[in-house]
C-alpha positions in Angstrom: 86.5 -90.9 129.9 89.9 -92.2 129.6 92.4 -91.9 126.2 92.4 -94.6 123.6 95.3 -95.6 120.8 95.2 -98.5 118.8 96.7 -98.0 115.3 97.5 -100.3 112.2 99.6 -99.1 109.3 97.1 -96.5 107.2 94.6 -96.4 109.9 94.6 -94.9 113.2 92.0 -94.7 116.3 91.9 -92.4 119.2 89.5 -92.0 122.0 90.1 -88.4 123.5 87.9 -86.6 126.1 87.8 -83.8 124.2 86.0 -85.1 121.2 83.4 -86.8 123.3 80.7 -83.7 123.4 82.1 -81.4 121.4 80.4 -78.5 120.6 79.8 -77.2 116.8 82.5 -74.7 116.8 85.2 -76.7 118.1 83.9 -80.1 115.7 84.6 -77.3 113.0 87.9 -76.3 114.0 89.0 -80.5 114.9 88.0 -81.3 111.5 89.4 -78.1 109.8 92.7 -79.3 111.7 92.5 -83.0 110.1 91.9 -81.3 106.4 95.1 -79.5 106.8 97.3 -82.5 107.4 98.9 -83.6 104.8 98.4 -87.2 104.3 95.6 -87.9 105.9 92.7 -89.5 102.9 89.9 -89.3 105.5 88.5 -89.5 108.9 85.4 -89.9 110.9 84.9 -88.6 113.9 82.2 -90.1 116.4 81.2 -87.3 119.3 79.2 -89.4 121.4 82.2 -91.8 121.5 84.8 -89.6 121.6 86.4 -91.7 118.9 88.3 -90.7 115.4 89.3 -93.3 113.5 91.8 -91.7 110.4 93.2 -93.3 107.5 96.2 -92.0 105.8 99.1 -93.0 103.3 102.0 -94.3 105.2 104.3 -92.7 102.6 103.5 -89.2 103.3 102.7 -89.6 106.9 103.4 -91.5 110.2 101.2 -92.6 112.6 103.7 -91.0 115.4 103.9 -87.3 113.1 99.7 -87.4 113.2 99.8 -88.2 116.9 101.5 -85.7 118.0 100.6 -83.1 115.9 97.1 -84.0 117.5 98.7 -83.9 121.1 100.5 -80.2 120.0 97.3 -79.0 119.0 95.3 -80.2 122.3 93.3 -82.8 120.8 95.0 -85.9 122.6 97.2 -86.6 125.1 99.1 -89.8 124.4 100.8 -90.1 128.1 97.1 -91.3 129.3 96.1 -93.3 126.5 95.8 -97.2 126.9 96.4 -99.2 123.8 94.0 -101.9 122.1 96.7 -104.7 123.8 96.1 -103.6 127.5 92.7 -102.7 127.1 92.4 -106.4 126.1 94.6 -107.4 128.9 92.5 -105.3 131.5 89.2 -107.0 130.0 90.7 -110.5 130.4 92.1 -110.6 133.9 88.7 -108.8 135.0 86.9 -111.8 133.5 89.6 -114.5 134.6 88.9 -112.7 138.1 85.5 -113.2 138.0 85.6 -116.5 136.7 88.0 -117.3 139.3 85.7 -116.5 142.2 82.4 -117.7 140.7 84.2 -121.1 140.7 85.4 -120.8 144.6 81.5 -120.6 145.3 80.6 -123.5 143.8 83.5 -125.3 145.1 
């Protein structure tokens, strides 16, 4: 499973390996973690996803300060996340690609 950022002012979403599977003990200690920020109004964290998706107030809290305060504590790594723009971009040229070569076949 790759890592996954796409965030709009007051709400973010993450796809980290780490969440996908968690056990109980470390789903306790990830949300305990997201209680304890400052900022942060909810959250809800999907394990057979991998996904969180948090919203927060964007005058007590950045989206950058909340990532890496998630990377510091192990949770994500944003050096391998995609964003929501190339994931699009990746899903597009694969179609275009396949488009593309269905249409030499017929031709």
């Amino acid at each position: 499973m790759s890592y996954y950022f796409h965030g709009v002012p007051g709400r973010l979403r993450i796809k980290s390996p780490f969440v996908k599977g968690v056990n109980n003990d470390d789903l306790v200690g990830l949300k305990g973690f997201l209680h304890s920020i400052s900022g942060i109004k909810s959250f809800d964290i999907n394990t057979m996803t991998g996904s969180i998706v948090i919203n927060y107030q964007t005058k007590v809290i950045t989206e950058k300060e909340i990532v890496t305060r998630l990377r510091m504590a192990g949770y994500f790594d944003p050096s391998r996340a995609i964003t929501n723009d190339h994931y699009i971009h990746t899903a597009v040229s694969s179609i275009s690609h396949t488009i593309l070569s269905f249409a030499t076949v017929l031709i």
